[in-house]
N, C-alpha and C positions, 0 to 999 in steps of 0.2 A: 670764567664760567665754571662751576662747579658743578659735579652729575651728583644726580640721584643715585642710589642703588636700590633695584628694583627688590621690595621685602615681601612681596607676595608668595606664598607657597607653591611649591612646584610638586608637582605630583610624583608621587613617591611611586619606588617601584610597585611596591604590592598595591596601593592602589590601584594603578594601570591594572594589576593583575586580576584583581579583584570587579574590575567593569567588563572584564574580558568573558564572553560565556563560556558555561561549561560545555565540554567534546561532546560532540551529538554521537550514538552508537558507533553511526555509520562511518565516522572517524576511528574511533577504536579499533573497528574491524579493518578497516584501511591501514593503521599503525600496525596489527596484529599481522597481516598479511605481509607487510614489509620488512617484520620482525622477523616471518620463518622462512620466507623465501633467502633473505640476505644470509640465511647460516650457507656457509659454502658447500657442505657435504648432503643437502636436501636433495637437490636438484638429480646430484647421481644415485642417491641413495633410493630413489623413487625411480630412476630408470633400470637399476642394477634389481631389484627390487620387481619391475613389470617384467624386464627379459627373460628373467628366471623363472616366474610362477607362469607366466604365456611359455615357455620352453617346455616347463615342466608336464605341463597339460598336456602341448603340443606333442608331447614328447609319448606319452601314452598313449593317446592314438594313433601313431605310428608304430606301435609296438605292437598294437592290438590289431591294426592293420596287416602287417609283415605277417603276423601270427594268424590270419585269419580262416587261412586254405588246413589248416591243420586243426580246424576245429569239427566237431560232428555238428548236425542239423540242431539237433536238442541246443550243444551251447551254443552255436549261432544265433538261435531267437532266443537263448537267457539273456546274452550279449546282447543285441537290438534292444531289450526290453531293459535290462539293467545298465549293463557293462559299458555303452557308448554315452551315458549317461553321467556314470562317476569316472568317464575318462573328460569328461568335458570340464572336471573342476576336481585336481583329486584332491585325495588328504594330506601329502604331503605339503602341495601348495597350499592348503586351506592353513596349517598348519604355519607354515611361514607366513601369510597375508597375517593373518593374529599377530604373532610376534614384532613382524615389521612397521606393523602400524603403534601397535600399543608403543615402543619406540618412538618415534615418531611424536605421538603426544606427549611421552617423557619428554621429548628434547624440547617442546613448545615450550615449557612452564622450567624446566633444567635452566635451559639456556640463558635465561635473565637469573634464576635463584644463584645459580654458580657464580654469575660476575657481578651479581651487585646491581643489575639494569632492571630489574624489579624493585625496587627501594624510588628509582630513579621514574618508573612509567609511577609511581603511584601519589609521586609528587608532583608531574605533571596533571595527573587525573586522579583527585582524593577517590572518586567514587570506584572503589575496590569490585564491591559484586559486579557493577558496569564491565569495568578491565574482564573480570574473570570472563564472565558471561561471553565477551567479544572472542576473549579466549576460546571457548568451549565449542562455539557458534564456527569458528573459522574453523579449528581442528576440524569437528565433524561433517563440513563441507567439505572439505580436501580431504581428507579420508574416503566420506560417502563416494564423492567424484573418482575418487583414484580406484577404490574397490569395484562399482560398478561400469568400469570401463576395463577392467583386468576381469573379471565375470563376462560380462558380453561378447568380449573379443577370443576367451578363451573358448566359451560355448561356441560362437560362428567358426570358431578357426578349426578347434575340433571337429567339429561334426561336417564342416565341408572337406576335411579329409576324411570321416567315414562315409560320405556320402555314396549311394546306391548300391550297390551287395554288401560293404562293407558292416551295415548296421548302425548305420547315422540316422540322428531324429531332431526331429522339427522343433521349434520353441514350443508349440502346441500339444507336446509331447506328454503324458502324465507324467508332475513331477517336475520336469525340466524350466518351468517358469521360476517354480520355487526352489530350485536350483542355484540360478541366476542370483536372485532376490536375496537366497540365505546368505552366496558369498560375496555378494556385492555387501552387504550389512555388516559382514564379518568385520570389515576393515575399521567402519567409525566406532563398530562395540570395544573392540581391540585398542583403542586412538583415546577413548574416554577413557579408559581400565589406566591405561598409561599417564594420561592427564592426572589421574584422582593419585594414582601414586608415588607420581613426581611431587606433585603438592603436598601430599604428605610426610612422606622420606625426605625429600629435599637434597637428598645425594645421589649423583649419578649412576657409579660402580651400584650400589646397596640397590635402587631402585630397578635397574637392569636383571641383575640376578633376580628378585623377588620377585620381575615380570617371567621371568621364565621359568623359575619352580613353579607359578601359579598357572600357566598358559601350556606349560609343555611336558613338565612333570607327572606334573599330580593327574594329570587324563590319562598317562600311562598305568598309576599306579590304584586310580577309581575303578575297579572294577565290578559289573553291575551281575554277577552270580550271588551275591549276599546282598540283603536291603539296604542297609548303611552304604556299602560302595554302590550301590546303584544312585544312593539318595547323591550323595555328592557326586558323580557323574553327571548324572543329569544336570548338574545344576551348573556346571561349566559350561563357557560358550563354545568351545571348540566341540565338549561331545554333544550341545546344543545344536551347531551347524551340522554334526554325523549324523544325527536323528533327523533334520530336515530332506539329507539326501533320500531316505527311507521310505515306501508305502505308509500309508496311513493307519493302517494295522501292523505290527512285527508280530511273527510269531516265532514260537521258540527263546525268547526272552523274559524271564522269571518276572523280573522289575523291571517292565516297558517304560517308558518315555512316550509323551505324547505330541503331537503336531504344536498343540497352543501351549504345550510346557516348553517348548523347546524355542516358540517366538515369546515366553513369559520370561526366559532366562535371558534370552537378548535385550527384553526391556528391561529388566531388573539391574542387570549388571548397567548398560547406561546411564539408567537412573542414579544408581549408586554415586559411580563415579562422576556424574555432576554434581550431585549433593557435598558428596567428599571435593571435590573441587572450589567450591562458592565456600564453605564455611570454613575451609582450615585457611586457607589463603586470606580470607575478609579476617580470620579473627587472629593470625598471627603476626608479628613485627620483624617484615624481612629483612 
């Protein structure tokens, strides 16, 4: 008895692949979330990163507390009326949430550019804008999440240590909502700045520095006594978030900044930095 051999076609790999559907978003974002939780240095780096900016705040109102028998009536109600206010979120921390987030989104888009696992997600999933987008989508959840829970806790924690003679104020406080709001935001505007620049530098060292001549320098060096340094001042998001701390009027400032310039600069920079994210990555060969 002699066999047959079966000549029928057997279905090739890329076949199979090719019947296979393409990743629904909500996959993407799941791959993406398991892409930045697995980097091993995230997890400390967002705890080391909370203790410090809630220390820092913390740390203020207790200083402003200890210091508070020593003050006259007058600056007691400047204090109640200002001073408990920008102890509840101050500039230093503001100043690290920026930096440590925009990081952060650097390392989202770094992370695969540096080894080569970008090459590799985009052969499992041709559709690039998709990937980004998943990208972009997760960053500024976990950003949004991490700043507005470092905002909130710093505001209750502050103000329940100045709470009664001390000059502690309510969330209903003039101000103090958009307090909250500005430095809760600060962290995804900061997270996307990082994102668009990683994507575009594509080197870690180079990309780092530039996040920080851009985010920490140059607001030192904008100053808004002459119009050009005011024009660029303004336009950063760090001296964007400074002006939100502010009444809705300043006076004694040559070139003001205004409430909806200062939420124009947060959406703009965003903006940017998605755009700059979706197009250099879709159109380049990593």
């Amino acid at each position: 008895m002699t066999s047959q051999t079966d000549t029928r076609p057997r279905a090739g790999r890329s076949e199979r692949s090719a019947a296979e559907p393409p990743a629904r978003f909500t996959d993407l974002l799941a791959a993406e979330w398991i892409k930045l939780r697995s980097l091993r240095s995230i997890p400390w780096f967002f705890l080391l990163t909370a203790l410090t900016v809630i220390g820092m705040n913390a740390n203020g109102a207790r200083t402003s507390r200890a210091d508070w028998a020593t003050l006259t009536l007058s600056q007691q109600a400047y204090y109640a009326k200002f001073g408990a206010l920008h102890d509840a979120f101050s500039r230093p921390s503001a100043s690290l949430l920026l930096l440590a987030m925009s990081a952060v989104g650097a390392i989202a888009i770094l992370s695969e550019q540096t080894t080569g696992l970008l090459r590799t997600t985009f052969t499992a999933a041709p559709a690039r804008r998709e990937v980004v987008a998943a990208k972009v989508v997760l960053t500024t959840a976990v950003a949004g999440g991490f700043g507005a829970l470092l905002a909130a806790v710093s505001f209750w924690l502050d103000e329940a240590m100045l709470a009664g003679k001390y000059g502690g104020v309510p969330i209903n406080h003039p101000g103090a909502l958009r307090l909250v709001v500005a430095s809760a935001l600060l962290a995804p505007v900061g997270a996307l700045v990082g994102l668009a620049l990683g994507a575009v530098v594509r080197h870690s060292v180079a990309t780092m520095v530039t996040l920080f001549l851009l985010l920490e320098l140059i607001p030192l060096f904008a100053h808004d006594d002459t119009y050009w340094g005011a024009v660029v001042g303004n336009a950063l998001p760090y001296n964007a978030w400074s002006r939100l701390l502010l009444p809705e009027h300043v006076a004694g400032t040559p070139f003001p900044s205004t409430l909806g310039g200062a939420w124009t600069v947060y959406a703009v920079w965003s903006a940017v930095g998605v755009v700059l994210a979706m197009t250099t990555v879709h159109q380049r060969d990593q």
